[in-house]
C-alpha positions as CSV (number, residue, x, y, z in Angstrom):
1,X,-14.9,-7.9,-54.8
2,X,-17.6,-5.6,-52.9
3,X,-16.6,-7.6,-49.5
4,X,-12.6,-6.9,-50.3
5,X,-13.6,-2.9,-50.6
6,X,-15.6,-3.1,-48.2
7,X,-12.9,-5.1,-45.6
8,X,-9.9,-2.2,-47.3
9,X,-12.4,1.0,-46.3
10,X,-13.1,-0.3,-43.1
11,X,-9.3,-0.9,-42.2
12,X,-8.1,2.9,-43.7
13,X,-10.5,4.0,-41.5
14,X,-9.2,2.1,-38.7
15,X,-5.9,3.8,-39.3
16,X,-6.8,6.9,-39.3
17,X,-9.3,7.1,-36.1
18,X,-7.1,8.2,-32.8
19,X,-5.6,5.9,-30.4
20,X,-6.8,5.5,-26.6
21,X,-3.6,5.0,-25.1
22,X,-3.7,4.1,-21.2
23,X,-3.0,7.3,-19.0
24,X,-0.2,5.0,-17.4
25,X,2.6,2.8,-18.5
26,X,5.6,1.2,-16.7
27,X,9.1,3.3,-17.7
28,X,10.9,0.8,-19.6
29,X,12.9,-1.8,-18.1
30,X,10.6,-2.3,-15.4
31,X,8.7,-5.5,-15.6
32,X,5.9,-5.1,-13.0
33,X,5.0,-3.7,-9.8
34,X,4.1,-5.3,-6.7
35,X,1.8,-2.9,-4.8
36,X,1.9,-3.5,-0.8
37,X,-0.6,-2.1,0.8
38,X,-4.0,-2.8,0.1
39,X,-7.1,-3.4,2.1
40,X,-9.9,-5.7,1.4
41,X,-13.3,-5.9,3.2
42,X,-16.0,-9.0,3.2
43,X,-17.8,-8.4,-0.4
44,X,-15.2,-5.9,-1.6
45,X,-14.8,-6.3,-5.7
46,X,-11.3,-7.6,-6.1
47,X,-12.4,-8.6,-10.4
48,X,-12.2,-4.7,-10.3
49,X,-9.2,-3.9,-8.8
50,X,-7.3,-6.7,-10.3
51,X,-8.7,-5.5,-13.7
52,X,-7.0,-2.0,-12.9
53,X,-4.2,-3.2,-11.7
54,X,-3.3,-5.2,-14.7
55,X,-3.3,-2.4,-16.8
56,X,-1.1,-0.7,-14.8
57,X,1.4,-3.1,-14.6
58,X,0.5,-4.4,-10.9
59,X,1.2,-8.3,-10.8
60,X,0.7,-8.9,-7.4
61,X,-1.4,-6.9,-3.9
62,X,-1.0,-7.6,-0.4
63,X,-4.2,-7.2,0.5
64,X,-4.6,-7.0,4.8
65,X,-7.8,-7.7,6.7
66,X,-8.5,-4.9,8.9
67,X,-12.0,-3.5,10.6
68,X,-13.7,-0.6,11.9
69,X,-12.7,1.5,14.8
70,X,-11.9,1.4,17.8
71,X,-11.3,-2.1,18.2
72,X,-11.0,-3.6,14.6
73,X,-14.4,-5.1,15.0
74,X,-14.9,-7.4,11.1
75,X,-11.4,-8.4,11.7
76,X,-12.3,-12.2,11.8
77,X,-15.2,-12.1,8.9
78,X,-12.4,-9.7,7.0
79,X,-9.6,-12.1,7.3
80,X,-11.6,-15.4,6.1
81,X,-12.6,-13.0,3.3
82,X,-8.4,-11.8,1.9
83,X,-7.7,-15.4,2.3
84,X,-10.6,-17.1,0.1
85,X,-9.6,-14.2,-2.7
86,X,-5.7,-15.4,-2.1
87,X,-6.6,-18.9,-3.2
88,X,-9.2,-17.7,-5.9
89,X,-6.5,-15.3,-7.2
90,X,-3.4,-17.0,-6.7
91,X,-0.1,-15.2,-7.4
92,X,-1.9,-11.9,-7.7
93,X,-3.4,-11.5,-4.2
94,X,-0.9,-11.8,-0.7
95,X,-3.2,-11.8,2.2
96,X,-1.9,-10.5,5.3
97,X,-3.8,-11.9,8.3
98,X,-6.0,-9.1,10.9
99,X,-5.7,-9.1,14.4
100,X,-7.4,-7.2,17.1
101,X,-4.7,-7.3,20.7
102,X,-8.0,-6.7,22.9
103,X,-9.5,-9.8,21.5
104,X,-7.8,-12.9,24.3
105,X,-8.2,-15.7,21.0
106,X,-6.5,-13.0,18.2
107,X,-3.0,-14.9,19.0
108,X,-4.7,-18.6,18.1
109,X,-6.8,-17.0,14.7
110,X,-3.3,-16.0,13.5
111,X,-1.8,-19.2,14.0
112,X,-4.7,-20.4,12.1
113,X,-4.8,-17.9,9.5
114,X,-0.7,-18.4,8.7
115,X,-1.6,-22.0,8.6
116,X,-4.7,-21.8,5.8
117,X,-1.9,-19.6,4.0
118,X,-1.5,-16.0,5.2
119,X,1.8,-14.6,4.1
120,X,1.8,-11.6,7.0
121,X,0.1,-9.7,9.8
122,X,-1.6,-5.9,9.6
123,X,-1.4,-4.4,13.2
124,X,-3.6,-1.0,13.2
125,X,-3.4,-0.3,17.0
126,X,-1.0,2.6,16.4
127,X,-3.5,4.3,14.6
128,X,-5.0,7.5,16.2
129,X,-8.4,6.1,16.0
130,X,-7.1,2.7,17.2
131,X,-4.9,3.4,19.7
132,X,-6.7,2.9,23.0
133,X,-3.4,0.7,24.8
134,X,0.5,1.0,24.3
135,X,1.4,-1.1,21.0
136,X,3.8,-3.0,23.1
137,X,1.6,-4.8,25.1
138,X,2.2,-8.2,25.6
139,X,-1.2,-9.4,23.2
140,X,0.9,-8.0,20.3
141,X,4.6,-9.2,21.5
142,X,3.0,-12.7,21.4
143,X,1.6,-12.2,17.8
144,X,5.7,-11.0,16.8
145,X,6.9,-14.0,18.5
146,X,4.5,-16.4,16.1
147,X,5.2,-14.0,12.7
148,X,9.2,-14.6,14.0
149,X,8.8,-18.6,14.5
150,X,7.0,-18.7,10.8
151,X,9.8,-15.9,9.4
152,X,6.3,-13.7,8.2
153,X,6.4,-9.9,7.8
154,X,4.4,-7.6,9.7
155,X,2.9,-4.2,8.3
156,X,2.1,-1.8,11.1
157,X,0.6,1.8,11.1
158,X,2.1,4.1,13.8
159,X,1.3,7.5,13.8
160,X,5.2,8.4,14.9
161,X,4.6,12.0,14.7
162,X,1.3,12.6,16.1
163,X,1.5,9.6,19.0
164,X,5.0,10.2,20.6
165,X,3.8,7.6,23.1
166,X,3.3,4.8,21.0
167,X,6.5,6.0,18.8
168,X,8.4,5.2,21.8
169,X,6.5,1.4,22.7
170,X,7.2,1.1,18.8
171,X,10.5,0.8,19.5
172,X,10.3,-1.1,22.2
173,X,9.2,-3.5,20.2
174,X,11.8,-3.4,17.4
175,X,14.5,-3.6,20.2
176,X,12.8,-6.7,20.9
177,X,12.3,-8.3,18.0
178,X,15.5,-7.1,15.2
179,X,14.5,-10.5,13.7
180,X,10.7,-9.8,12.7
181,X,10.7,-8.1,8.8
182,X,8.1,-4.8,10.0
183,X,6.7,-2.7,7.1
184,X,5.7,0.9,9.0
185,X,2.4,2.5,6.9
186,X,2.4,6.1,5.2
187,X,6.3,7.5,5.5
188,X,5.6,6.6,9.4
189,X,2.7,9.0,8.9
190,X,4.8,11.7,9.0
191,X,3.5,13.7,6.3
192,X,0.2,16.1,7.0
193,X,-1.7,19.0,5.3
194,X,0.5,21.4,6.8
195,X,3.4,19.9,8.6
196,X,6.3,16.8,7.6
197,X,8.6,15.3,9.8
198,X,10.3,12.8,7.6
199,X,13.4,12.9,10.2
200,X,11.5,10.6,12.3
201,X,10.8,8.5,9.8
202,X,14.6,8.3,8.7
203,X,15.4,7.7,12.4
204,X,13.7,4.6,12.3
205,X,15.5,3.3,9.0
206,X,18.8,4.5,9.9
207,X,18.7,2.5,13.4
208,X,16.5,-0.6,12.9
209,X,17.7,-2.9,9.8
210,X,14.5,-4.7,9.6
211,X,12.4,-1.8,9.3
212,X,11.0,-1.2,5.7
213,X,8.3,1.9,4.7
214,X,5.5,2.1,2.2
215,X,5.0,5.3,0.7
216,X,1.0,4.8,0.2
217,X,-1.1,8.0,1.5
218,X,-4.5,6.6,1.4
219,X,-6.8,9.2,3.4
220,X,-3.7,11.3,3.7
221,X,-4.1,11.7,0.3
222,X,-5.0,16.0,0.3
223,X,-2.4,16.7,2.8
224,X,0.6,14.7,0.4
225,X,-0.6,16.6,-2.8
226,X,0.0,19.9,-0.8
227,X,3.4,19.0,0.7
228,X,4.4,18.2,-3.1
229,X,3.2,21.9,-4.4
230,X,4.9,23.6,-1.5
231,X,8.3,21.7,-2.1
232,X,8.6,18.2,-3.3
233,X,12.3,18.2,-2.6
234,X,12.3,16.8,1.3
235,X,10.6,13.8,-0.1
236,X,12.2,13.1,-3.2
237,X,15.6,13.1,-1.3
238,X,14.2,11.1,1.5
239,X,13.2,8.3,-1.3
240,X,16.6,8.6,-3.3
241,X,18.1,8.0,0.4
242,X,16.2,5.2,1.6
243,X,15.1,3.5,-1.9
244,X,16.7,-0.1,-0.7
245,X,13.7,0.0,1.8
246,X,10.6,1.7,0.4
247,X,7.7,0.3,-1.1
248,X,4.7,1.4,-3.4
249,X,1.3,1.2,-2.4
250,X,-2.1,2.7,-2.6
251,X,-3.9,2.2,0.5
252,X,-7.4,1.4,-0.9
253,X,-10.0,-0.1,1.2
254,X,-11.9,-2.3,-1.1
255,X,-15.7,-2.2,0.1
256,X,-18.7,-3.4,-1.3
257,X,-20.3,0.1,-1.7
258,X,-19.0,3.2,-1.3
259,X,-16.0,5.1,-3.7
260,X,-13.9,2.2,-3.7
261,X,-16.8,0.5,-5.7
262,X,-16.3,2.9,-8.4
263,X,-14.4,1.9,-10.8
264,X,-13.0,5.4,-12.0
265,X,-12.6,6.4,-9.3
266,X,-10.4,3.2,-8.2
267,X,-8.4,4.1,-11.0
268,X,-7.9,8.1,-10.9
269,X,-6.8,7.1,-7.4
270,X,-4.9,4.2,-8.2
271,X,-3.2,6.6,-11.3
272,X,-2.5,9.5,-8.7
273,X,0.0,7.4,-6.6
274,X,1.5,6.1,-9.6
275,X,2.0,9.4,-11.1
276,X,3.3,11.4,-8.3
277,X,6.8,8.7,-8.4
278,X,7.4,8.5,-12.1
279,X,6.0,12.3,-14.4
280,X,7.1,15.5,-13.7
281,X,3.5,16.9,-13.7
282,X,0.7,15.4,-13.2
283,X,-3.2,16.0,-11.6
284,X,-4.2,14.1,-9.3
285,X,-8.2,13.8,-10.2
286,X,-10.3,12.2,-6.9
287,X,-12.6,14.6,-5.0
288,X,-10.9,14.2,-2.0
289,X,-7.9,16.5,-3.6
290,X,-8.5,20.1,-3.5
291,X,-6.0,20.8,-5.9
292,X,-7.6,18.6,-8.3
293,X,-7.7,21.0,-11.0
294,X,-4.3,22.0,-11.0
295,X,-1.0,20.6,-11.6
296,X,1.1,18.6,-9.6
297,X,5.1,19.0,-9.3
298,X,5.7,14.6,-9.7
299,X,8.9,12.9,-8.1
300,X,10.0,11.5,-10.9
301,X,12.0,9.1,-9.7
302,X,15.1,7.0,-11.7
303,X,14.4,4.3,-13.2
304,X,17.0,2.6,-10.8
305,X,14.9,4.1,-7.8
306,X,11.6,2.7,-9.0
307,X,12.2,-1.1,-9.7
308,X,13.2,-1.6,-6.3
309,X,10.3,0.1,-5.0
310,X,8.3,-1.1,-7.4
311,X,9.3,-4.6,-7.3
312,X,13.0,-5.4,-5.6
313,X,12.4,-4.6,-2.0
314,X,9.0,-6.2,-2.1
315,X,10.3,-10.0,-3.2
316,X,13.1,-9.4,-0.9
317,X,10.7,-8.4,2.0
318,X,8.2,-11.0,1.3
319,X,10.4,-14.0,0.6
320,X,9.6,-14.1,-3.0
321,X,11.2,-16.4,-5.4
């Protein structure tokens, strides 16, 4: 009898302590997210991100294998590294294979990393602090042809607004290749603390079909959070535009030390990209934010809007069954 009591006092109190509901959850009749842009690093904690990312509603990451400046130096150890947590994860993690276009044997390692199972290729030579040779060059037109013959994706970050040059060799290259599937980094990295040129962006996805855009920020993160207080409209109608070719993504570089070792932090960042597309309001809570403390005018998207960037365009773009 005392055990029954004691079982019925111990459940009424249950009942009546507050719930911790998640800060997040998917708007209903979404099923999951595929996020697609995501970097990993030799000893990065993918248990932790994964963990996240389940909660969330995050089935499955590309995750690309990129190095340090100027000349993607870790590429090699870095791609060995996305493909070992592919296999060890499989279904959750996509690895896209590194490449470095100065290195004479980068064409060979991404034959070799598409055949021990990379689903892509992460070019970072159009980066500002990368971009030491036109992106056309032939290293990289050889690399297209191989992601063509094996009908792969590649994500590319071109600065289209800061590096008119390489905007132009960019194009060069999608002249050349209207078969290759090319995902283009940040909006085209057309959005800074105090400017926007999304019309270049839109140029892009109005003349080349096989262009696709991710709307991760990662260190771009400050700038994006101030384009949103001044006047979120310019991006929200760019999405509602192009939302058959957009993609969500986070643009975390998953390291063994550092921030992105942290789980809240991983997660307040993780929550501030998913917030800014689906609430009205929201704060965006990393240090790297100055307007951390304030409010944030969100996107709110449709619902329509969100699952294909959340999860149409991605299978689509990736070949997904």
């Amino acid at each position: 009898m005392l055990k029954k009591t004691l079982i019925t006092i111990l459940f009424a109190g249950l009942m009546t302590m507050p719930m911790l509901a998640f800060a997040f959850s998917l708007p209903a009749g979404i099923s999951g997210i595929i996020d697609m842009h995501e970097h990993f690093t030799s000893g990065g904690n993918m248990g932790l991100y994964l963990s996240l990312a389940r909660s969330f509603g995050i089935r499955k990451t590309v995750f690309v294998a990129t190095g340090s400046a100027p000349n993607n130096s870790g590429y090699k150890t870095n791609t060995t590294a996305v493909l070992k947590q592919q296999k060890k994860y499989h279904g959750k993690v996509i690895a896209f294979c590194g490449a470095n276009t100065k290195d004479p044997g980068t064409v060979a390692i991404f034959e070799k990393c598409l055949n021990e199972g990379g689903k892509g290729l992460k070019l970072i030579s159009g980066h500002p602090s990368f971009y030491t040779e036109p992106i056309d060059n032939e290293t990289t037109r050889r690399l297209f042809e191989l992601a063509e013959s094996h009908n792969v994706p590649v994500l590319m970050h071109v600065s289209i607004y800061k590096l008119p040059k390489a905007r132009e060799e960019f194009k060069k290259l999608l002249n050349d290749f209207p078969n290759v599937r090319v995902q283009v980094a940040h909006y085209c990295s057309t959005i800074y603390g105090n400017s926007m040129d999304l019309a270049l962006c839109a140029e892009l996805l109005d003349k080349y079909p096989n262009v696709y855009v991710d709307l991760s920020m990662g260190g771009g993160m400050d700038g994006y959070m101030k384009q949103l207080l001044r006047d979120k409209r310019p991006i929200g109608d760019f999405i509602l535009k192009y939302q058959d070719r957009l993609f969500y993504g986070n643009d975390i570089i998953l390291t063994s030390s550092g921030t992105s070792a942290d789980r809240k932090w991983v997660k307040a960042r993780m929550l501030c990209d998913l917030e800014s597309l689906t609430q009205k309001n929201f704060k965006c809570d990393i240090p790297e934010n100055s307007n951390r403390e304030i409010k944030i005018p969100g996107l709110e998207l449709p619902k329509k809007a969100l699952k294909k960037i959340f999860w149409d365009n991605p299978r689509k773009f990736l070949n997904l069954p």
